[in-house]
Biopython code that builds the backbone (N, CA, C, O; Angstrom):
import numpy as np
from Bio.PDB.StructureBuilder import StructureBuilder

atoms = [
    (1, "UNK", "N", (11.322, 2.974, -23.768)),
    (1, "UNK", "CA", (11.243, 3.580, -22.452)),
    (1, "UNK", "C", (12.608, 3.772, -21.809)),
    (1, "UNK", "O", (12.657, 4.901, -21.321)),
    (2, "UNK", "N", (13.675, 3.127, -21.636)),
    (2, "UNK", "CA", (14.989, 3.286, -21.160)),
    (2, "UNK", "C", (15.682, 4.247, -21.998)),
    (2, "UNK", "O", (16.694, 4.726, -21.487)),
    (3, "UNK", "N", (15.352, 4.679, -23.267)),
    (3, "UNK", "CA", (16.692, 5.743, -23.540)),
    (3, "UNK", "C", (15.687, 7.071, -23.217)),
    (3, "UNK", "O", (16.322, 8.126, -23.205)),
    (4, "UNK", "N", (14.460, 7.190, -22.995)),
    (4, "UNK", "CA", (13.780, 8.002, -22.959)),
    (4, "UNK", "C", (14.323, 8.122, -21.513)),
    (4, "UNK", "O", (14.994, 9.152, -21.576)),
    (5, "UNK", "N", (14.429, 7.578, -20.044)),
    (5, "UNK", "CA", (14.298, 7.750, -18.639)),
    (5, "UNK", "C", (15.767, 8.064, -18.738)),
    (5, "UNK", "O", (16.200, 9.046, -18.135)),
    (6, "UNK", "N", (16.704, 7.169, -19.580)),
    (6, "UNK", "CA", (17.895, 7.773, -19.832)),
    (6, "UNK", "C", (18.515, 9.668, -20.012)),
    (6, "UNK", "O", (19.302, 10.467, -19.504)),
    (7, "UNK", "N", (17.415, 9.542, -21.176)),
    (7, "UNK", "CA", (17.630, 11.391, -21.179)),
    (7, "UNK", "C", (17.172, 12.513, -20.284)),
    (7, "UNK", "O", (17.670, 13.620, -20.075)),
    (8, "UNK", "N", (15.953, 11.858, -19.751)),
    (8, "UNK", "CA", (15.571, 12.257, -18.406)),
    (8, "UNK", "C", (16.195, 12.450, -17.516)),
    (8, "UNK", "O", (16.405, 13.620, -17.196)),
    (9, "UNK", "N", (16.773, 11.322, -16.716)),
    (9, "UNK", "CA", (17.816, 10.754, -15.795)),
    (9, "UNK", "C", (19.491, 12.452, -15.989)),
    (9, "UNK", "O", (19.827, 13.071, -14.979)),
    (10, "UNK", "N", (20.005, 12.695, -17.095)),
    (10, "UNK", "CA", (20.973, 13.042, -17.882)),
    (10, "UNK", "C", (20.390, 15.424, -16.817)),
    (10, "UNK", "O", (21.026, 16.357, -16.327)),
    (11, "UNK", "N", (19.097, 15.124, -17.067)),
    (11, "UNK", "CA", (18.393, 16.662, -16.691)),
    (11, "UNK", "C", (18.971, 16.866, -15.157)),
    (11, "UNK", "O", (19.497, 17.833, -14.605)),
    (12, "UNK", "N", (18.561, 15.194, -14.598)),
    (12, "UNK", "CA", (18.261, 15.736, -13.036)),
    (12, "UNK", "C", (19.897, 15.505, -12.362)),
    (12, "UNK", "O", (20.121, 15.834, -11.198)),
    (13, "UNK", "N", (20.853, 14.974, -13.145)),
    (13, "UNK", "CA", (22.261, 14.515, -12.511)),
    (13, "UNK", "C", (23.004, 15.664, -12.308)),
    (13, "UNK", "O", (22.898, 16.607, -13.091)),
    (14, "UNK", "N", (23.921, 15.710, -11.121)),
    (14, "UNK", "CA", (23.957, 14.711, -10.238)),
    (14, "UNK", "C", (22.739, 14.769, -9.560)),
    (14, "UNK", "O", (21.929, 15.692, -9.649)),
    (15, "UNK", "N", (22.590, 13.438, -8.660)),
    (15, "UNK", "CA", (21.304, 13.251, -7.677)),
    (15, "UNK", "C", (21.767, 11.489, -7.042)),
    (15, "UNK", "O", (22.200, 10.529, -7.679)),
    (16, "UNK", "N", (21.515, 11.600, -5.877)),
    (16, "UNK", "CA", (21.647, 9.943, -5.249)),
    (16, "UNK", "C", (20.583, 9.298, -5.625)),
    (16, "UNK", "O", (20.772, 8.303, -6.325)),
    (17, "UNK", "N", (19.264, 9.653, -5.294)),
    (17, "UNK", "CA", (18.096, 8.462, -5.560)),
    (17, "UNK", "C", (17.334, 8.888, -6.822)),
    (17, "UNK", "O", (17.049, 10.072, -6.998)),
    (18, "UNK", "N", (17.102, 8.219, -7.438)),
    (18, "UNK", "CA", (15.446, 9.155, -8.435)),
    (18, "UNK", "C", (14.701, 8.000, -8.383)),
    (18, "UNK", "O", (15.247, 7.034, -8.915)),
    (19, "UNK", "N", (13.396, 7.774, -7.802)),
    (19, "UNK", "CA", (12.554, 6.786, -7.984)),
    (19, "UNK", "C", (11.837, 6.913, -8.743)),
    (19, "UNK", "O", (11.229, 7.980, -8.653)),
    (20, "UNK", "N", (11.405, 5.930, -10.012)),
    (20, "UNK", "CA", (10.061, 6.567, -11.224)),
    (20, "UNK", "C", (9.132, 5.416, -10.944)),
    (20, "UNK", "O", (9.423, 4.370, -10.365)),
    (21, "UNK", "N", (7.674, 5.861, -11.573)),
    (21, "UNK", "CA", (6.846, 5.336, -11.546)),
    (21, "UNK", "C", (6.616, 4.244, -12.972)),
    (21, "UNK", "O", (7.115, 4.646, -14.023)),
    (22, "UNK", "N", (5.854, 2.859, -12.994)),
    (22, "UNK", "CA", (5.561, 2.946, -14.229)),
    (22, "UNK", "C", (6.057, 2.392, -15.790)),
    (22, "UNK", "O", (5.386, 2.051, -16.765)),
    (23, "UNK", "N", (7.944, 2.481, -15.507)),
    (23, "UNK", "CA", (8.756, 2.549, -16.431)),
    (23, "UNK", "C", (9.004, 0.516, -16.282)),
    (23, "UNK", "O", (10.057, 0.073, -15.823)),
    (24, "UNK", "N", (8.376, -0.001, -16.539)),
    (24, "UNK", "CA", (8.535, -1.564, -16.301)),
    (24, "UNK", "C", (9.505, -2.107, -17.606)),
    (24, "UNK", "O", (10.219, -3.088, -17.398)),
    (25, "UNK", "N", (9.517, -1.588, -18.679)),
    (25, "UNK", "CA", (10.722, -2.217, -19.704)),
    (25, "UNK", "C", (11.832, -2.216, -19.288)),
    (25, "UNK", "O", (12.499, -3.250, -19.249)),
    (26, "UNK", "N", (12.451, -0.600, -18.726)),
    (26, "UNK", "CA", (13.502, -0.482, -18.223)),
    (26, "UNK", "C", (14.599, -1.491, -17.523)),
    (26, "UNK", "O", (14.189, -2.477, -16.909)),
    (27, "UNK", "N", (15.662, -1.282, -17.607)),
    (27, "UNK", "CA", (17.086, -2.335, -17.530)),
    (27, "UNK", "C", (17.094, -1.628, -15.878)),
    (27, "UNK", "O", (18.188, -1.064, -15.899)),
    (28, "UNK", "N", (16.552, -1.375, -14.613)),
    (28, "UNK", "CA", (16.721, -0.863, -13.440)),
    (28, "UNK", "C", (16.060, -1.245, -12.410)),
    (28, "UNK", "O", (14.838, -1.371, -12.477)),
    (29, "UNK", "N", (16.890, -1.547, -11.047)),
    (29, "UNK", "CA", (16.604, -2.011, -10.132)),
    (29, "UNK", "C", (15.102, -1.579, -9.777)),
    (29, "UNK", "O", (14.872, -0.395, -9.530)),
    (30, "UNK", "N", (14.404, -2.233, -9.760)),
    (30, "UNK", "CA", (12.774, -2.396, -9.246)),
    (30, "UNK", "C", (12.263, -2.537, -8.053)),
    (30, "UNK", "O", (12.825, -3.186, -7.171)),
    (31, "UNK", "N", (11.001, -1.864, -7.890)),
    (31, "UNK", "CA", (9.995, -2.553, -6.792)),
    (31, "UNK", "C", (8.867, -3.231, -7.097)),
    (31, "UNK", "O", (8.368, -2.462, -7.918)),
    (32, "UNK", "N", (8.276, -3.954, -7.021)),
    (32, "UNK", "CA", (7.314, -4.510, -7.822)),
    (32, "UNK", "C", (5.827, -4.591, -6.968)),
    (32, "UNK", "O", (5.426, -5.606, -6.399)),
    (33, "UNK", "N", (5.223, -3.490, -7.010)),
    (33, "UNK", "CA", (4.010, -3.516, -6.246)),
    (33, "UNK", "C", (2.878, -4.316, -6.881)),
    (33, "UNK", "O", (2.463, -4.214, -8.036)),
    (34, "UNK", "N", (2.372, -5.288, -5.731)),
    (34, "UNK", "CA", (1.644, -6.066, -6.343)),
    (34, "UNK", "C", (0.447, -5.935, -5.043)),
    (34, "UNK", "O", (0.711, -5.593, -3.891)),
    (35, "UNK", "N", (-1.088, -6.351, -5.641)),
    (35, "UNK", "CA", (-2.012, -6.795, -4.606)),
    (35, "UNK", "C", (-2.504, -7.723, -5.664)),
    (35, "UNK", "O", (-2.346, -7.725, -6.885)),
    (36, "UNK", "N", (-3.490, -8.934, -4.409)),
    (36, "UNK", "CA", (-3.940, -10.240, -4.658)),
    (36, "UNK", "C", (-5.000, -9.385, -6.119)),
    (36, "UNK", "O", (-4.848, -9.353, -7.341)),
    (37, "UNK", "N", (-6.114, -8.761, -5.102)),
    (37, "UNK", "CA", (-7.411, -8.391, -5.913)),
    (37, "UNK", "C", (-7.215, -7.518, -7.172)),
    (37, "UNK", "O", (-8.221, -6.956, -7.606)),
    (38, "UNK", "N", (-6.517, -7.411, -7.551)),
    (38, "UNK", "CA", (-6.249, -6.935, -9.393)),
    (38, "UNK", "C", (-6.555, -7.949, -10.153)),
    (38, "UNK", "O", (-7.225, -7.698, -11.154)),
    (39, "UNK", "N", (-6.145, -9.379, -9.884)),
    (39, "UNK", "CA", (-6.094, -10.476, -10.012)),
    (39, "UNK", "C", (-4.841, -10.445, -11.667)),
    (39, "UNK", "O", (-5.165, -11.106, -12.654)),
    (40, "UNK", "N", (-4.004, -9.912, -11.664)),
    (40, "UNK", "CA", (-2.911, -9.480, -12.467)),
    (40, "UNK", "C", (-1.538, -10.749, -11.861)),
    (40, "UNK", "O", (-1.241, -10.868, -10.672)),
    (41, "UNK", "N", (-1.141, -11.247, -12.560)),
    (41, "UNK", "CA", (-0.174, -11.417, -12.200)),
    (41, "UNK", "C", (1.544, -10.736, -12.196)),
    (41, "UNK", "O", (2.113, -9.854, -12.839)),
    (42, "UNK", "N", (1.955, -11.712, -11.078)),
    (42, "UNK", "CA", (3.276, -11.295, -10.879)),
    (42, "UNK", "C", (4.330, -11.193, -11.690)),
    (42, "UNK", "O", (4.605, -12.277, -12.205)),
    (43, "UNK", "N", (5.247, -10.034, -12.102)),
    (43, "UNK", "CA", (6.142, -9.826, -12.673)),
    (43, "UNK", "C", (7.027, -10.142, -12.652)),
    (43, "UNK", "O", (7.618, -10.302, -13.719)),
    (44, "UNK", "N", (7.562, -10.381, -11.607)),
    (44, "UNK", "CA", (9.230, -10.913, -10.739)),
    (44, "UNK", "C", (9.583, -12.175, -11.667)),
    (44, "UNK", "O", (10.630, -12.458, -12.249)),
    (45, "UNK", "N", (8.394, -12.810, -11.607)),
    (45, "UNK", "CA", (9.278, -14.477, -12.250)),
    (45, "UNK", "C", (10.385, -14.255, -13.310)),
    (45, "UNK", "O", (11.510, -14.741, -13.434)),
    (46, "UNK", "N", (9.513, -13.142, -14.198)),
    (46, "UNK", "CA", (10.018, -13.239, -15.642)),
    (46, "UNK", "C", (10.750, -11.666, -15.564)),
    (46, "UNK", "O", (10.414, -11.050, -16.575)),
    (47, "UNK", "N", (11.412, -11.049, -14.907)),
    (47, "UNK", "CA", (11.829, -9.929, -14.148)),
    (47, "UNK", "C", (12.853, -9.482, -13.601)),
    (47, "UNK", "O", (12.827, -8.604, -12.739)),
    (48, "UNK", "N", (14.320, -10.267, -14.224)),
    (48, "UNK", "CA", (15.382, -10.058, -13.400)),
    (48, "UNK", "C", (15.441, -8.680, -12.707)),
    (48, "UNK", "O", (15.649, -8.534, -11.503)),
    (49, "UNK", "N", (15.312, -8.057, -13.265)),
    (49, "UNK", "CA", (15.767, -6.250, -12.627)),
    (49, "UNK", "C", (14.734, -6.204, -11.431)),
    (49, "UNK", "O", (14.789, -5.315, -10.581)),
    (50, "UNK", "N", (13.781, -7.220, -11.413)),
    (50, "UNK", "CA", (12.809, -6.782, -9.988)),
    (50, "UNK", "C", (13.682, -7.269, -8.610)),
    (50, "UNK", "O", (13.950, -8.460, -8.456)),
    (51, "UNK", "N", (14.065, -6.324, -7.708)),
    (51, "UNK", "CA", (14.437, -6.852, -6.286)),
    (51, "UNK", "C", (13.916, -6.448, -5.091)),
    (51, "UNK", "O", (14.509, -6.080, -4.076)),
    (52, "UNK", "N", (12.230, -6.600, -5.411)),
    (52, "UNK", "CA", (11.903, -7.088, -3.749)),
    (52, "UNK", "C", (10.321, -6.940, -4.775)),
    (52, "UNK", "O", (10.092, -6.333, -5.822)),
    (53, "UNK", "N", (9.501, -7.764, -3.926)),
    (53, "UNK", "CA", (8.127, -7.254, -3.947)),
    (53, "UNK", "C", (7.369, -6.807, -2.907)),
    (53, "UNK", "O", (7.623, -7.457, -1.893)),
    (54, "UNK", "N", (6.193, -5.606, -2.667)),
    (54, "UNK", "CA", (5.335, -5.025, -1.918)),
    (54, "UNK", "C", (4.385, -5.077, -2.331)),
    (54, "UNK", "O", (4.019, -4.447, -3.323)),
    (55, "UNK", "N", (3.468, -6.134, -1.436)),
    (55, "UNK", "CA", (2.311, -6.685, -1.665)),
    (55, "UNK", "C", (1.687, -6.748, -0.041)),
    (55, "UNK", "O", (2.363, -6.849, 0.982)),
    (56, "UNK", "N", (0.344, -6.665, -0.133)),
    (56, "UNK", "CA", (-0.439, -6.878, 1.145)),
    (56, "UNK", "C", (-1.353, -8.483, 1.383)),
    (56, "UNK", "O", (-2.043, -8.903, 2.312)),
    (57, "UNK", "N", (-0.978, -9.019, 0.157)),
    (57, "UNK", "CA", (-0.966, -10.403, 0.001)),
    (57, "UNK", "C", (0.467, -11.881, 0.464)),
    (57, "UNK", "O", (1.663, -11.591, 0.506)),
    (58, "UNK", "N", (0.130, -12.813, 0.646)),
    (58, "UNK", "CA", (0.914, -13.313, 1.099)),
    (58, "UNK", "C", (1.318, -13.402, -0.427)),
    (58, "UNK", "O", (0.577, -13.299, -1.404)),
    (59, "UNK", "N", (2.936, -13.661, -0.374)),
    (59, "UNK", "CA", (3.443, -14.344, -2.065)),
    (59, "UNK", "C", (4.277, -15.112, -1.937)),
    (59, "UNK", "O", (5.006, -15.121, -0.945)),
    (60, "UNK", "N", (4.364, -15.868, -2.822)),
    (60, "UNK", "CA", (4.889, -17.006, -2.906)),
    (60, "UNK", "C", (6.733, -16.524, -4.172)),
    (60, "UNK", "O", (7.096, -16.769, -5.323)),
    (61, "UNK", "N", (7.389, -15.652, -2.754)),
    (61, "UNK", "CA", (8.671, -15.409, -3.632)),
    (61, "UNK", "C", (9.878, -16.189, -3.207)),
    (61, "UNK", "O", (9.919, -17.117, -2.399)),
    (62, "UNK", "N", (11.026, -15.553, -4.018)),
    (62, "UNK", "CA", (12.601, -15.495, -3.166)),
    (62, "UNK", "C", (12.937, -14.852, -2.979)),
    (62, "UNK", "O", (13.951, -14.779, -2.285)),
    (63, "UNK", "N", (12.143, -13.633, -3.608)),
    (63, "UNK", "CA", (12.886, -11.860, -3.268)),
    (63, "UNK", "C", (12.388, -11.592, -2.212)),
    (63, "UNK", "O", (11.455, -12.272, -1.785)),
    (64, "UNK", "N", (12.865, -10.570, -1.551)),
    (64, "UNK", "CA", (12.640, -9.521, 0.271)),
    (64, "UNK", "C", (11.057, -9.125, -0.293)),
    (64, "UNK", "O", (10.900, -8.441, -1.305)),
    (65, "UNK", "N", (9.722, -9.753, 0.657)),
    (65, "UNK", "CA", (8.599, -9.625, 0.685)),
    (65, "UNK", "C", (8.385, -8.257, 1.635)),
    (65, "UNK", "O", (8.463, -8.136, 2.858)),
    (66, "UNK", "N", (8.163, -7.528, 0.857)),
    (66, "UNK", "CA", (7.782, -6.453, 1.797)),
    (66, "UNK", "C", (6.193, -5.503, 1.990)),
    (66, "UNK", "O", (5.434, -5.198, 1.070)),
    (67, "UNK", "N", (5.999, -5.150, 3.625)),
    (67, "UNK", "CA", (4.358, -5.126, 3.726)),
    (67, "UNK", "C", (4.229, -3.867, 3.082)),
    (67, "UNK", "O", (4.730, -2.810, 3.462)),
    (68, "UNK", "N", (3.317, -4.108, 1.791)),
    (68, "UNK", "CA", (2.638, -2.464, 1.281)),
    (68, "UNK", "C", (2.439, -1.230, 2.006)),
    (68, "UNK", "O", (2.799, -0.104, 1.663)),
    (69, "UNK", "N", (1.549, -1.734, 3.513)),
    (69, "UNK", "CA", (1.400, -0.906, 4.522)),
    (69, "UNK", "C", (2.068, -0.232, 5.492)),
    (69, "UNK", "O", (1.833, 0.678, 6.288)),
    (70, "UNK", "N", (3.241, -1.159, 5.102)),
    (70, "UNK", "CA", (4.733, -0.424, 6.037)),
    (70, "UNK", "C", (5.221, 0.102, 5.108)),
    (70, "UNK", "O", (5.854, -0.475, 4.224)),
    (71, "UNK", "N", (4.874, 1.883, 5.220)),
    (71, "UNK", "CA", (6.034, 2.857, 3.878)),
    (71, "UNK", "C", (7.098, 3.026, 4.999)),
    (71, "UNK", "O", (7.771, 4.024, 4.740)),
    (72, "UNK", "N", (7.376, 2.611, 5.792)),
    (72, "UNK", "CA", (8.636, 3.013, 6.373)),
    (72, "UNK", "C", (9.924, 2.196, 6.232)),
    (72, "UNK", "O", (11.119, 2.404, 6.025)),
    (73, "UNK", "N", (8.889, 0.908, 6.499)),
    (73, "UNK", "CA", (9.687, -0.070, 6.173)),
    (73, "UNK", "C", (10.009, -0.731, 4.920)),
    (73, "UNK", "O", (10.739, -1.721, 4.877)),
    (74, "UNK", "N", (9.407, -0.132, 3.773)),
    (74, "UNK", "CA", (9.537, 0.116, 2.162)),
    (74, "UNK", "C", (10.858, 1.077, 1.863)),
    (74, "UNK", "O", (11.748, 0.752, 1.077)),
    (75, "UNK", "N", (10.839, 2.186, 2.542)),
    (75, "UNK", "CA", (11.798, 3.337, 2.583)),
    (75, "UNK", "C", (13.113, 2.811, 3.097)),
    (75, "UNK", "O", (14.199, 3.273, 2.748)),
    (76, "UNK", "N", (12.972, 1.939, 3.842)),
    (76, "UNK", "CA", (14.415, 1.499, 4.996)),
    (76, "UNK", "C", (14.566, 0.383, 3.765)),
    (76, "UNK", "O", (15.763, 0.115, 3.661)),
    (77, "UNK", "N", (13.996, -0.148, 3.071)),
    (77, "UNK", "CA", (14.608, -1.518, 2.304)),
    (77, "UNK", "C", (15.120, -0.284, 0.870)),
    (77, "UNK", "O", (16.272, -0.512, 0.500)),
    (78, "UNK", "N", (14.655, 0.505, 0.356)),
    (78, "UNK", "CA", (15.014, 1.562, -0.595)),
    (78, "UNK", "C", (16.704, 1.638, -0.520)),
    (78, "UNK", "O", (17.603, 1.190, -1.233)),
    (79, "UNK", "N", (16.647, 2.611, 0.982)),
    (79, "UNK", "CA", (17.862, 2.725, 1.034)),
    (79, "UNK", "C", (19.079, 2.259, 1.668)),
    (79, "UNK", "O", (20.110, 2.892, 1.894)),
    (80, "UNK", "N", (18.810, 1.123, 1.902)),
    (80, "UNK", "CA", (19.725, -0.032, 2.558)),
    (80, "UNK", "C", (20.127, -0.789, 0.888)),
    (80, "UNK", "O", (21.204, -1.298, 0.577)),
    (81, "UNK", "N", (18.972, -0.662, 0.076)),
    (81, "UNK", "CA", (19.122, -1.593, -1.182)),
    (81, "UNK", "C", (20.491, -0.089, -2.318)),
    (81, "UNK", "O", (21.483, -0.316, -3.010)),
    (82, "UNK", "N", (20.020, 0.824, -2.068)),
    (82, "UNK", "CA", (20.233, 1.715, -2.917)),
    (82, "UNK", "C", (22.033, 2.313, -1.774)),
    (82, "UNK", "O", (22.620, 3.360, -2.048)),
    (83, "UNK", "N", (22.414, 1.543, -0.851)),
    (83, "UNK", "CA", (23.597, 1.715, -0.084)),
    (83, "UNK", "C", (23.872, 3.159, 0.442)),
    (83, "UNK", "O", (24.909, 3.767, 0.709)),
    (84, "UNK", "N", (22.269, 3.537, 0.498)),
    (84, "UNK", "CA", (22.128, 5.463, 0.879)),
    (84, "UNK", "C", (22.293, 5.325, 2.263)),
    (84, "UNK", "O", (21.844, 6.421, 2.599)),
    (85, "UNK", "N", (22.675, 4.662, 3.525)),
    (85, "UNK", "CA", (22.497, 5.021, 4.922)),
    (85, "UNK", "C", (23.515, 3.740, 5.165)),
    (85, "UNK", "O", (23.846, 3.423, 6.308)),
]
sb = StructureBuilder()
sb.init_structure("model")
sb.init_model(0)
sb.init_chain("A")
sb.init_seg("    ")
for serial, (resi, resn, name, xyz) in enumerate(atoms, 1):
    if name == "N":
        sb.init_residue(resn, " ", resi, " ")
    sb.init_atom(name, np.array(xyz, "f"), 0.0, 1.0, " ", f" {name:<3s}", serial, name[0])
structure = sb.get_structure()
């Protein structure tokens, strides 16, 4: 999956943000959407590249917990994380 998003990545440059869906092998800064009722567990533990999770569940992290239901406030952690603003 990374040399594949790699050659991808190579189409759309230059560009400041590209967010993908999906691509979880990948060596790249993450969001890690999680809810309780999937009953799936969490990725982050074992996850260095994950930095923040968005969940509508309480979680038990160290990374920036952020509310699923706030896309604004998902968007403002994006690009404060991504040094766009």
């Amino acid at each position: 999956p990374g040399a594949w998003l790699e050659g991808q990545m190579k189409h759309l440059a230059p560009c400041a943000l590209l967010l993908v869906e999906g691509v979880k092998c990948a060596p790249i800064p993450k969001l890690e959407v999680w809810r309780a009722e999937t009953g799936e567990a969490l990725l982050h533990p074992n996850d260095p590249h994950i930095v923040a999770v968005a969940s509508d569940a309480k979680v038990d992290t160290r990374l920036p917990l952020l509310d699923l239901n706030d896309a604004d406030g998902i968007a403002s952690f994006v690009l404060k994380e991504t040094r766009l603003v």
